[in-house]
PDB file of N, CA, C and O in Angstrom, chain B, residues numbered from 101:
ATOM      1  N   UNK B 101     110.220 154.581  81.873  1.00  0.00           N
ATOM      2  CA  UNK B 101     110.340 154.086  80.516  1.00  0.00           C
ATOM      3  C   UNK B 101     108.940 153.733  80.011  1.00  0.00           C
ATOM      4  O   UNK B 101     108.103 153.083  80.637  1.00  0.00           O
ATOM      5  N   UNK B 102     108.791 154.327  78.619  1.00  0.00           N
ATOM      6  CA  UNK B 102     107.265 153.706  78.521  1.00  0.00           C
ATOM      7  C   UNK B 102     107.166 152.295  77.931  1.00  0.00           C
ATOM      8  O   UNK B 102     108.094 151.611  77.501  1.00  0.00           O
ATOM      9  N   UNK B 103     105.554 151.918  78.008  1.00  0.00           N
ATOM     10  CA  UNK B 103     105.140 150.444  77.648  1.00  0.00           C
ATOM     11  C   UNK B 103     104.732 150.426  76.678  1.00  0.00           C
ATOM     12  O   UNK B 103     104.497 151.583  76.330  1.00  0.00           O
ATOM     13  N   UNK B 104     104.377 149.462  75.662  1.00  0.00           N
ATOM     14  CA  UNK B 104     103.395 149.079  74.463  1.00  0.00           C
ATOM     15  C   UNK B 104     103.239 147.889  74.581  1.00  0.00           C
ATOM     16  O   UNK B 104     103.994 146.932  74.746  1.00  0.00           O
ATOM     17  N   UNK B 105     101.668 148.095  74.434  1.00  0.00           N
ATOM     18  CA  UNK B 105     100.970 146.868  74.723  1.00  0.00           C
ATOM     19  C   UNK B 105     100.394 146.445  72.770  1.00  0.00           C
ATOM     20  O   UNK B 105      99.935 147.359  72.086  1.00  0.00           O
ATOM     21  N   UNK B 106     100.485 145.555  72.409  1.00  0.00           N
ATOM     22  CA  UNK B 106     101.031 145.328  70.926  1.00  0.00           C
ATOM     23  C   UNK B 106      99.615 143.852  70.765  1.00  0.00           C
ATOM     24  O   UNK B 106      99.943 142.738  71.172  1.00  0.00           O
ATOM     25  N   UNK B 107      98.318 144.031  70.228  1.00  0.00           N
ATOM     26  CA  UNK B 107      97.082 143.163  69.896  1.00  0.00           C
ATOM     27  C   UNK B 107      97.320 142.671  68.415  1.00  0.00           C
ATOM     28  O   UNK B 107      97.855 143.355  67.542  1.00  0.00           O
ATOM     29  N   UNK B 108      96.974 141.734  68.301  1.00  0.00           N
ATOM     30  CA  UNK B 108      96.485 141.225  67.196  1.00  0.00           C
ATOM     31  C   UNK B 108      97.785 140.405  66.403  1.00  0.00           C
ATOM     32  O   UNK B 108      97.590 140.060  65.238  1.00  0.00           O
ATOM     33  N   UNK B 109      99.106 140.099  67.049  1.00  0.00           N
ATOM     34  CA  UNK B 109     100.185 139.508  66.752  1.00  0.00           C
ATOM     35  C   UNK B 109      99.892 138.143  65.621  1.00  0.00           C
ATOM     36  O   UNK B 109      98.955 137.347  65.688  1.00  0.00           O
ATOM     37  N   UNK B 110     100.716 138.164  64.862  1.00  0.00           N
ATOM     38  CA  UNK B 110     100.112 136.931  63.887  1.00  0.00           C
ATOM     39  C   UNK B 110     100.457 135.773  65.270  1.00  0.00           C
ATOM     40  O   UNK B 110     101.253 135.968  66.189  1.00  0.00           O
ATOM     41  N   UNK B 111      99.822 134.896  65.109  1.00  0.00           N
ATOM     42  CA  UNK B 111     100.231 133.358  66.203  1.00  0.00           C
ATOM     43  C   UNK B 111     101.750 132.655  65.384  1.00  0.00           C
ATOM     44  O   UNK B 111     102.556 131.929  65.966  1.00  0.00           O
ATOM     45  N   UNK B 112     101.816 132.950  64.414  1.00  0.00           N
ATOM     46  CA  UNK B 112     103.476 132.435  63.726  1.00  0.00           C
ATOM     47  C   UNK B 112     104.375 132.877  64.110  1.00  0.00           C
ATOM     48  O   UNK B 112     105.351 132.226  64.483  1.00  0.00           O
ATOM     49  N   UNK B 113     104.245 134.612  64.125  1.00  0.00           N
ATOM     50  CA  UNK B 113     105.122 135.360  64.236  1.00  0.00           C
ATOM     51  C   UNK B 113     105.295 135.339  65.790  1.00  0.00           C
ATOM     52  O   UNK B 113     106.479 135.652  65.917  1.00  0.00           O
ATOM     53  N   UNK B 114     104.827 135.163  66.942  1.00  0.00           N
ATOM     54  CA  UNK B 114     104.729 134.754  68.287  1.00  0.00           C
ATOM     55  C   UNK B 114     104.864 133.996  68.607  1.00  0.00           C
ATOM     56  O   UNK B 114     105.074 133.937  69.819  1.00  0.00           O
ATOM     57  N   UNK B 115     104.863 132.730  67.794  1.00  0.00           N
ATOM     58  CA  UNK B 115     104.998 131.316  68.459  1.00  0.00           C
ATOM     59  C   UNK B 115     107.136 131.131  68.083  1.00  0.00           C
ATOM     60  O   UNK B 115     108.020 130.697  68.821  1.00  0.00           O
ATOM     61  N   UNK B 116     107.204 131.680  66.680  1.00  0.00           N
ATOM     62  CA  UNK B 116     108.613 131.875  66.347  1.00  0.00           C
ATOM     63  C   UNK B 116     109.442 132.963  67.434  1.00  0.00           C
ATOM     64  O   UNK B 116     110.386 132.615  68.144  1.00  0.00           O
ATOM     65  N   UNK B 117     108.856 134.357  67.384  1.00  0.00           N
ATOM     66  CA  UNK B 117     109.455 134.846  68.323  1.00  0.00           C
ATOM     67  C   UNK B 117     109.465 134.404  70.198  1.00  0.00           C
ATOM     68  O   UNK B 117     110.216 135.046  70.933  1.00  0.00           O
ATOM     69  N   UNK B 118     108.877 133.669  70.581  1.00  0.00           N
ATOM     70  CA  UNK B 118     108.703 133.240  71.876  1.00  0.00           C
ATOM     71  C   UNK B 118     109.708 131.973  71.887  1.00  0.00           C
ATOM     72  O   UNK B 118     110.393 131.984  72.910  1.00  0.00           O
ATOM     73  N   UNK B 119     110.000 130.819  70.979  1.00  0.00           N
ATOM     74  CA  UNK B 119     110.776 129.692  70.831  1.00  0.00           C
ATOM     75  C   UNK B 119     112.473 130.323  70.227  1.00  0.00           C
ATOM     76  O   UNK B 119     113.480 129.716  70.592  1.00  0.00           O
ATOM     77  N   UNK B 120     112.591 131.586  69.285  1.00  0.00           N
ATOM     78  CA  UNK B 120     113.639 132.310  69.530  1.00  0.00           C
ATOM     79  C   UNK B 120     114.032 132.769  70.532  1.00  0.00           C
ATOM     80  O   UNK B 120     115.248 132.939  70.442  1.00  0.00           O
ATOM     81  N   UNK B 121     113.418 133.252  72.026  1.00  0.00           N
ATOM     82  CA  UNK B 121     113.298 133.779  72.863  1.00  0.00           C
ATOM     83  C   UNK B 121     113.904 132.746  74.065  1.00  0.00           C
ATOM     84  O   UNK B 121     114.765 133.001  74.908  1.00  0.00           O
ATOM     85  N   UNK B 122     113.118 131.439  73.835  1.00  0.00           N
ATOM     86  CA  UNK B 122     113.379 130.597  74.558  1.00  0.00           C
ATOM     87  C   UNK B 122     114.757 130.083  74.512  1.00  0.00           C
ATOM     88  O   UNK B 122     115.450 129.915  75.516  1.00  0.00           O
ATOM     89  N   UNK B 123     115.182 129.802  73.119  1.00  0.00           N
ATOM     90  CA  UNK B 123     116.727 129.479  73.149  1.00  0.00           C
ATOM     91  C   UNK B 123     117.643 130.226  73.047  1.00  0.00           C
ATOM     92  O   UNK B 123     118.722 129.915  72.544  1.00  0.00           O
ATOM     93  N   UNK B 124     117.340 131.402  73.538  1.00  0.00           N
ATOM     94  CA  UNK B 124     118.544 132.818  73.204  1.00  0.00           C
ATOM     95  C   UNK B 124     118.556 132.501  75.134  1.00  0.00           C
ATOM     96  O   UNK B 124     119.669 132.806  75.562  1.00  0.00           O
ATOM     97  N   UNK B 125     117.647 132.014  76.226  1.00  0.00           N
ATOM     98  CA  UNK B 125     117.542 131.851  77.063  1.00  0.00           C
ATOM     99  C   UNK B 125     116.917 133.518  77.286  1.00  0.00           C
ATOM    100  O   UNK B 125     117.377 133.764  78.401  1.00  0.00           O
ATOM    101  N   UNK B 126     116.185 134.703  76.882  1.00  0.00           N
ATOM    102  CA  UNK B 126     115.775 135.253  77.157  1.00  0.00           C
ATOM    103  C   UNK B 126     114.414 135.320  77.476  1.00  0.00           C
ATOM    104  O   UNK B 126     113.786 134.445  76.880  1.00  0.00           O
ATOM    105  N   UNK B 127     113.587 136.170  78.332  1.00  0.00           N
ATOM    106  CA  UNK B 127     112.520 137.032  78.355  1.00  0.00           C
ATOM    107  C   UNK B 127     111.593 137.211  76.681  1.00  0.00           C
ATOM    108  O   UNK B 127     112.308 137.713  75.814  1.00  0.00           O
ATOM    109  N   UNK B 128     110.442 136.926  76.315  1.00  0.00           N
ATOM    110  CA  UNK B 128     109.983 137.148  75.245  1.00  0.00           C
ATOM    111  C   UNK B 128     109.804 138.960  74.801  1.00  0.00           C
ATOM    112  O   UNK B 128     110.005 139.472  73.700  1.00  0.00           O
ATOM    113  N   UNK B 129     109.345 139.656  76.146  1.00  0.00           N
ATOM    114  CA  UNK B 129     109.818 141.024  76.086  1.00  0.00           C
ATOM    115  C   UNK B 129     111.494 141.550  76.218  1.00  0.00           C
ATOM    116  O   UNK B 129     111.706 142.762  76.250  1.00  0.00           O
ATOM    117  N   UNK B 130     112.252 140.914  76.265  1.00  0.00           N
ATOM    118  CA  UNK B 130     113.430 141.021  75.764  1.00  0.00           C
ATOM    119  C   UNK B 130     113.817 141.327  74.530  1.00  0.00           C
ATOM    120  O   UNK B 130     114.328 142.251  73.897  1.00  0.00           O
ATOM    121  N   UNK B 131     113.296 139.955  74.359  1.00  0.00           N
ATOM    122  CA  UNK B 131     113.373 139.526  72.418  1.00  0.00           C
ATOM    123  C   UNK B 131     113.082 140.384  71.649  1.00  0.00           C
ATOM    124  O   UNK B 131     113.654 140.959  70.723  1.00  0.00           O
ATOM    125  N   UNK B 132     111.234 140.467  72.548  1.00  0.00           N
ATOM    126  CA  UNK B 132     110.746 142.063  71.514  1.00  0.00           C
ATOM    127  C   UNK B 132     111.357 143.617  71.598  1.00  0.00           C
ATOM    128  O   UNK B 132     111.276 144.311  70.585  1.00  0.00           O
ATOM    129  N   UNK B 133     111.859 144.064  72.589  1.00  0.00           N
ATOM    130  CA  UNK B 133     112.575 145.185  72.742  1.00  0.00           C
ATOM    131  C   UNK B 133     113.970 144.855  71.833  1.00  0.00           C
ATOM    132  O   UNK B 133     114.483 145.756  71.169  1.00  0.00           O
ATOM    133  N   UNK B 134     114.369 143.895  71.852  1.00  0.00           N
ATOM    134  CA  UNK B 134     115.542 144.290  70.719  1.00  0.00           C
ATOM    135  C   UNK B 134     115.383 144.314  69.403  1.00  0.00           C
ATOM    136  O   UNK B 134     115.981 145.016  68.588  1.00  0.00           O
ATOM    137  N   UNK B 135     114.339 143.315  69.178  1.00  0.00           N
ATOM    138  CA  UNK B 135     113.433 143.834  67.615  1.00  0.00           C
ATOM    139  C   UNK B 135     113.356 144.767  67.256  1.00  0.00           C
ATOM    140  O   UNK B 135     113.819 145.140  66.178  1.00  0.00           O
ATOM    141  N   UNK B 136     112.678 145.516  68.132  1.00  0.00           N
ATOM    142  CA  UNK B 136     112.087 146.944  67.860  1.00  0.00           C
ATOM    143  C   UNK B 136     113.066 147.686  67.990  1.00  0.00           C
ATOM    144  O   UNK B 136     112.866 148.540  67.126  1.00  0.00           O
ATOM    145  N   UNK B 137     114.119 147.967  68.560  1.00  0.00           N
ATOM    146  CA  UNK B 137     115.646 148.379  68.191  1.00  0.00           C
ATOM    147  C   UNK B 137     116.220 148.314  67.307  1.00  0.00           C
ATOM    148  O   UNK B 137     116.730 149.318  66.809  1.00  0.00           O
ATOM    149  N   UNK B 138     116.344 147.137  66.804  1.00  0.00           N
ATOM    150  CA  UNK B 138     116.965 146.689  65.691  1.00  0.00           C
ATOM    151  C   UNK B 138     116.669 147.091  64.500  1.00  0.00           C
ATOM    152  O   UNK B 138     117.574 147.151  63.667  1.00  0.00           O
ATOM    153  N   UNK B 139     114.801 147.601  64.011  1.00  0.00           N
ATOM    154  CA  UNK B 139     114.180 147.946  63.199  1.00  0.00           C
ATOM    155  C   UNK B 139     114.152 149.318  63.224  1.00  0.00           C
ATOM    156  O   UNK B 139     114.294 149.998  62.207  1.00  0.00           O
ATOM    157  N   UNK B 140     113.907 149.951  64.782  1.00  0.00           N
ATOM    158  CA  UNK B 140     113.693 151.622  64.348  1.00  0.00           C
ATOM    159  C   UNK B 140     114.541 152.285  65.246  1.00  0.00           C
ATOM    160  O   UNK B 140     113.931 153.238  65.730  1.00  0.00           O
ATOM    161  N   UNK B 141     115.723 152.191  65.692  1.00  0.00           N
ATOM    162  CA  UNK B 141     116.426 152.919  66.414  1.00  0.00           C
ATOM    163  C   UNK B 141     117.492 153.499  65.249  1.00  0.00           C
ATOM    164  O   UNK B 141     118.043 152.902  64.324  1.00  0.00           O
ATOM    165  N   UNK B 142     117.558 154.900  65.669  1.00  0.00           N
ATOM    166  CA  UNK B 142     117.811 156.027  64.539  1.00  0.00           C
ATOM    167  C   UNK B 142     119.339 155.351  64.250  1.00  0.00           C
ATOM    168  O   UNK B 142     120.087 154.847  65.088  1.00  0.00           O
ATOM    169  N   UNK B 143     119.605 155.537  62.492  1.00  0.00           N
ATOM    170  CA  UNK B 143     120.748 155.393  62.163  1.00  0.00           C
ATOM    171  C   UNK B 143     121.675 156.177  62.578  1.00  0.00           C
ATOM    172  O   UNK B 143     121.534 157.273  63.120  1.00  0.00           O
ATOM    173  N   UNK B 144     123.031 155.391  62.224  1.00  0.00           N
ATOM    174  CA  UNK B 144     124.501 156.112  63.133  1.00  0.00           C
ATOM    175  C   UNK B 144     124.790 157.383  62.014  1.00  0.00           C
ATOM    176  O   UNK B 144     124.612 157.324  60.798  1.00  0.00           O
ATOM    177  N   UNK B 145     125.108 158.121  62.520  1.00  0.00           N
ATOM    178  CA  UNK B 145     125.953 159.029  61.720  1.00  0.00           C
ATOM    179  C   UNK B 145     127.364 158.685  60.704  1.00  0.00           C
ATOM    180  O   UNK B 145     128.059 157.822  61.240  1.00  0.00           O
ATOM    181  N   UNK B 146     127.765 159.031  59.752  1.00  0.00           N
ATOM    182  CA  UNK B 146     129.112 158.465  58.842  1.00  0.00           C
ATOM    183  C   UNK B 146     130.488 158.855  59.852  1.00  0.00           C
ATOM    184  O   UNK B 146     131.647 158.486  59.656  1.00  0.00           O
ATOM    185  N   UNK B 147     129.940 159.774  61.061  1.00  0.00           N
ATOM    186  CA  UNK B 147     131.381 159.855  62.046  1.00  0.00           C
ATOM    187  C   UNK B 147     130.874 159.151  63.081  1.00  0.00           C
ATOM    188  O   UNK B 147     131.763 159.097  63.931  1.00  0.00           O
ATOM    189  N   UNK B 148     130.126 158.711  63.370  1.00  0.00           N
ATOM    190  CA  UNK B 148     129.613 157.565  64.272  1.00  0.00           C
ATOM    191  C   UNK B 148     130.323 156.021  63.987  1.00  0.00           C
ATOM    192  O   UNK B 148     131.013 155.244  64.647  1.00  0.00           O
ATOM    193  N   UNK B 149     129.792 156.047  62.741  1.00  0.00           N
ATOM    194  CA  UNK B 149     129.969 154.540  62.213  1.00  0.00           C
ATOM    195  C   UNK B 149     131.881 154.550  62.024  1.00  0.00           C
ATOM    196  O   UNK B 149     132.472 153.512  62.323  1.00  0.00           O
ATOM    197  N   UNK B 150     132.474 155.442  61.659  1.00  0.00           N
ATOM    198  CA  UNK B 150     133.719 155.428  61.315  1.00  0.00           C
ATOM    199  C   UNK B 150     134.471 155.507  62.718  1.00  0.00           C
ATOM    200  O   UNK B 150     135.531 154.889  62.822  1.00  0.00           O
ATOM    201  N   UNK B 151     133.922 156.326  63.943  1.00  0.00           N
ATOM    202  CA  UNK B 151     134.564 156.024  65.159  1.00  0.00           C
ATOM    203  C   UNK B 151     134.128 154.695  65.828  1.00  0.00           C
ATOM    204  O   UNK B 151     134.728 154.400  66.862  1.00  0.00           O
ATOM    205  N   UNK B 152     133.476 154.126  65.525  1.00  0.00           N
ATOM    206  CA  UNK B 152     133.436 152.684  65.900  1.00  0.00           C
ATOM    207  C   UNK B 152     134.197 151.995  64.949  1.00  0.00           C
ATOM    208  O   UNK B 152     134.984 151.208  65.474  1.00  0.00           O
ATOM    209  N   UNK B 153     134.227 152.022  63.770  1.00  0.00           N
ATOM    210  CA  UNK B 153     135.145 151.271  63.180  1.00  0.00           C
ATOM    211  C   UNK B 153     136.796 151.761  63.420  1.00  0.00           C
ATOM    212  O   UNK B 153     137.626 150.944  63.021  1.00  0.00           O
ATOM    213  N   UNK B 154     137.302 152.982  64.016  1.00  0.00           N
ATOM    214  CA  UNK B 154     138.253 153.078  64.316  1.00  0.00           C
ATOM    215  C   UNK B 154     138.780 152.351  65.782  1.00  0.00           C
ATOM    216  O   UNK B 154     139.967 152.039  65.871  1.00  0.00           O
ATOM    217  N   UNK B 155     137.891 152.111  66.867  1.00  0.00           N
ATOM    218  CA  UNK B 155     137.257 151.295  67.617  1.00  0.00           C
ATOM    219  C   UNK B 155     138.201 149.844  67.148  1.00  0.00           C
ATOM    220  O   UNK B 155     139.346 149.394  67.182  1.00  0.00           O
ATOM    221  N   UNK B 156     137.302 149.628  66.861  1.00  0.00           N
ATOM    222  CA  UNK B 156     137.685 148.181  65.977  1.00  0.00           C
ATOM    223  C   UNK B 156     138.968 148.084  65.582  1.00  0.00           C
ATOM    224  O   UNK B 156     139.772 147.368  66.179  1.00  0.00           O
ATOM    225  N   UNK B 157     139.303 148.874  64.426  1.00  0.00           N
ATOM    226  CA  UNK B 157     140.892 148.360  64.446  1.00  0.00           C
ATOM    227  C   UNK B 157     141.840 148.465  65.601  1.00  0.00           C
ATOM    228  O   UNK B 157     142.853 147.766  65.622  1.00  0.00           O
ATOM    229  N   UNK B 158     141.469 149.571  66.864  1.00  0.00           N
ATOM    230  CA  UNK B 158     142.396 149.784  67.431  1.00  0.00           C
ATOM    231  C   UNK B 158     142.423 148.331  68.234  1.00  0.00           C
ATOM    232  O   UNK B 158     143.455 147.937  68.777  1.00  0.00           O
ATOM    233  N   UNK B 159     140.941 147.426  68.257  1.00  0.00           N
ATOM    234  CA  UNK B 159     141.240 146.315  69.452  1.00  0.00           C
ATOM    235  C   UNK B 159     141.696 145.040  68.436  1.00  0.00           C
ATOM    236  O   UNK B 159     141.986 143.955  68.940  1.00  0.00           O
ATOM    237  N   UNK B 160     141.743 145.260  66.864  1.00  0.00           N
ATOM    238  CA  UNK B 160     142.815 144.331  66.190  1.00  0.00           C
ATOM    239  C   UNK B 160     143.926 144.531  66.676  1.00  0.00           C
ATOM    240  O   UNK B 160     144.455 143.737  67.455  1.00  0.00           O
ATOM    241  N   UNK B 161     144.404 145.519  66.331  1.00  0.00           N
ATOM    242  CA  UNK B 161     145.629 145.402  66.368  1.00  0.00           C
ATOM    243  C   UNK B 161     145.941 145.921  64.191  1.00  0.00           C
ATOM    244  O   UNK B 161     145.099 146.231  63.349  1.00  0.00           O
ATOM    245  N   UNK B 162     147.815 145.748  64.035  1.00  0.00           N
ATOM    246  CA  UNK B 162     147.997 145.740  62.423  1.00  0.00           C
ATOM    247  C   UNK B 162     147.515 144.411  62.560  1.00  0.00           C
ATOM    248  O   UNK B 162     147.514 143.592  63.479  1.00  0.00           O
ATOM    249  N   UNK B 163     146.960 144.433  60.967  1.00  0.00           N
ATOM    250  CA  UNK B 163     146.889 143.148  60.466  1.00  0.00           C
ATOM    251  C   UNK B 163     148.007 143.006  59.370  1.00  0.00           C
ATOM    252  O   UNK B 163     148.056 143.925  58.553  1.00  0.00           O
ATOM    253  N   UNK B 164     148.988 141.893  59.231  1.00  0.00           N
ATOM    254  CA  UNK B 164     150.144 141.786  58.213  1.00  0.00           C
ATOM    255  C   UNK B 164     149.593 141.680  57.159  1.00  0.00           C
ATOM    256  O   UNK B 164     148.394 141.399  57.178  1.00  0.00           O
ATOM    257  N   UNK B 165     150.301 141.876  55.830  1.00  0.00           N
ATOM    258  CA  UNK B 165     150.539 141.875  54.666  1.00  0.00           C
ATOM    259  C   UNK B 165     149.971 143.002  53.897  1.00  0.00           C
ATOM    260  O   UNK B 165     149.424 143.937  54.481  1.00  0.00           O
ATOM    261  N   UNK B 166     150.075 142.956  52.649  1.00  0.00           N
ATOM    262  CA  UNK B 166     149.564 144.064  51.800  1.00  0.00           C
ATOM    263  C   UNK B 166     148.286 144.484  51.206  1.00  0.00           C
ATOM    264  O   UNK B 166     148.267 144.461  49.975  1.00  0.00           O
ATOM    265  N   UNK B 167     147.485 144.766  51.652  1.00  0.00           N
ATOM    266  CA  UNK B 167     145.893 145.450  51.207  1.00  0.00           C
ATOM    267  C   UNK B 167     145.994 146.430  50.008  1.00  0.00           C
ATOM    268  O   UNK B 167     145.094 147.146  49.568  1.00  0.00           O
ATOM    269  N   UNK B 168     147.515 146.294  49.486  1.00  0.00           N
ATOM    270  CA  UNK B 168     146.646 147.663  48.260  1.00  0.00           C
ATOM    271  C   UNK B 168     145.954 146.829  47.090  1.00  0.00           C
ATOM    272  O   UNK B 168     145.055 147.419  46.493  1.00  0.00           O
ATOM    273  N   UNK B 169     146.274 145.479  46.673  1.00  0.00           N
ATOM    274  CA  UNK B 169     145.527 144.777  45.717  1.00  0.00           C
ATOM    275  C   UNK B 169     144.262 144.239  46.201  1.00  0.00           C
ATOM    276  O   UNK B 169     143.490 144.086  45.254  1.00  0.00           O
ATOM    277  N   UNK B 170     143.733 143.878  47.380  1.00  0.00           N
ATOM    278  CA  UNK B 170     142.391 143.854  47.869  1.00  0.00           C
ATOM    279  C   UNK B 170     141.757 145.903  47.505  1.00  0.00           C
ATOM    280  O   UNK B 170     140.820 146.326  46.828  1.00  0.00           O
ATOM    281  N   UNK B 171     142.498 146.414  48.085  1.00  0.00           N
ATOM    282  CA  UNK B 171     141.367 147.776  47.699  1.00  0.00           C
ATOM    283  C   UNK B 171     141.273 148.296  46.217  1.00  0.00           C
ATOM    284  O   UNK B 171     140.274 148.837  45.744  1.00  0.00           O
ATOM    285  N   UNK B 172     142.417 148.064  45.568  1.00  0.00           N
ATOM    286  CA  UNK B 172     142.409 148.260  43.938  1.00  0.00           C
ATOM    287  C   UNK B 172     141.322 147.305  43.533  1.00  0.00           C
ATOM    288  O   UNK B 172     140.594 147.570  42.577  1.00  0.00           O
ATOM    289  N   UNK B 173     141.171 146.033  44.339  1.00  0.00           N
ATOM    290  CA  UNK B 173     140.153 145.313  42.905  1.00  0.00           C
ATOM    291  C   UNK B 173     138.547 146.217  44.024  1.00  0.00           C
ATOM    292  O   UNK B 173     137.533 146.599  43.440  1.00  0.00           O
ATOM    293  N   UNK B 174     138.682 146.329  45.215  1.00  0.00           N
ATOM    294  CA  UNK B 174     137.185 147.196  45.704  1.00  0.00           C
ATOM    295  C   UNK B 174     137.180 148.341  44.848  1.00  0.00           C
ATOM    296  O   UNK B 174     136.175 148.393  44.138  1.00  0.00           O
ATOM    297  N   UNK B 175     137.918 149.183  44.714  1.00  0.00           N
ATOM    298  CA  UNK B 175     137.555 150.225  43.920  1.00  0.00           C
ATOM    299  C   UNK B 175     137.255 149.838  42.581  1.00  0.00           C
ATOM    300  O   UNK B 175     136.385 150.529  42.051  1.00  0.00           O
ATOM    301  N   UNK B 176     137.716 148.963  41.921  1.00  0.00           N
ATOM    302  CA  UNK B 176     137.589 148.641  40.348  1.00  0.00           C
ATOM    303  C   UNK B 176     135.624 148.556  40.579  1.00  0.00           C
ATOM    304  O   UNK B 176     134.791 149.241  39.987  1.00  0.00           O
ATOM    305  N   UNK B 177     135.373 147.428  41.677  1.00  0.00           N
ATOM    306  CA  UNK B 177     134.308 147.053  42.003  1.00  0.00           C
ATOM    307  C   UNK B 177     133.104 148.353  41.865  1.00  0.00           C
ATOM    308  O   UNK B 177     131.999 148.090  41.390  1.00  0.00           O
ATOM    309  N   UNK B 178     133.495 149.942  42.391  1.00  0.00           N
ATOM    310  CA  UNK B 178     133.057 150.539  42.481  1.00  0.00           C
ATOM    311  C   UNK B 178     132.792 151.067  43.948  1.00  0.00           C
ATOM    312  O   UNK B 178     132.159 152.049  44.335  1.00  0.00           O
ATOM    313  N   UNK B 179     133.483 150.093  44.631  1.00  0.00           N
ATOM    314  CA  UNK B 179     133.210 150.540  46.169  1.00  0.00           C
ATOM    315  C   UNK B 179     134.189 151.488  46.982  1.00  0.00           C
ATOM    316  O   UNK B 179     135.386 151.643  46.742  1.00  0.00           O
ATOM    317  N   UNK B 180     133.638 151.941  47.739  1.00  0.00           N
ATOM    318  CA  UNK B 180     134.017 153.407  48.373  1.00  0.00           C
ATOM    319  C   UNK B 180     134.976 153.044  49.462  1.00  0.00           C
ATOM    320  O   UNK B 180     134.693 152.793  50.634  1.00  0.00           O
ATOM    321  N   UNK B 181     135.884 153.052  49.025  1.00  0.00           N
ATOM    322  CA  UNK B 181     137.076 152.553  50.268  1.00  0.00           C
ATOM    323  C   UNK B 181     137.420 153.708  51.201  1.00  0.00           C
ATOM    324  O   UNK B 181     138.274 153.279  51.977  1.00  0.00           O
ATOM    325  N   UNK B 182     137.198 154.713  51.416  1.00  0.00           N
ATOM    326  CA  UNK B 182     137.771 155.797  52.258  1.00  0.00           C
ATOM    327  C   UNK B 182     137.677 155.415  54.024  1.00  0.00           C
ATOM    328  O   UNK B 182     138.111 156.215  54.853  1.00  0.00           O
TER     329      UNK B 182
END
């Protein structure tokens, strides 16, 4: 796996990420490897993201009652319910 060795860190941004680090109870190279994940690890695909969200409902379970007046006022909203 490769390394990066990373100079010139602001002292804020290190002193915050190292005391985040500390109470997550992690490694400060922990911390930073999931940063850097978090920021540039390639986006999911729209059948990626939708098989994880199928994922998801299957470990809900149904949820009761009626959703067509929650998605009528999302669509009024303009949002893409599919």
């Amino acid at each position: 796996m490769p390394d990066l060795l990373v100079r010139g860190i602001d002292p804020e941004v290190f002193d915050h990420m190292r005391r985040t680090a500390e109470a997550q109870g992690k490694s400060l190279a922990q911390t930073a490897r999931e940063a850097l994940d978090e920021k540039f690890k390639p986006a999911k695909t729209r059948e990626e993201v939708w098989a994880e969200i199928d994922r998801l409902r299957e470990r809900i379970g149904p949820v009761p009652g009626d959703s067509t007046e929650v998605i009528r006022k999302a669509r009024d909203r303009g949002w893409d319910c599919r």
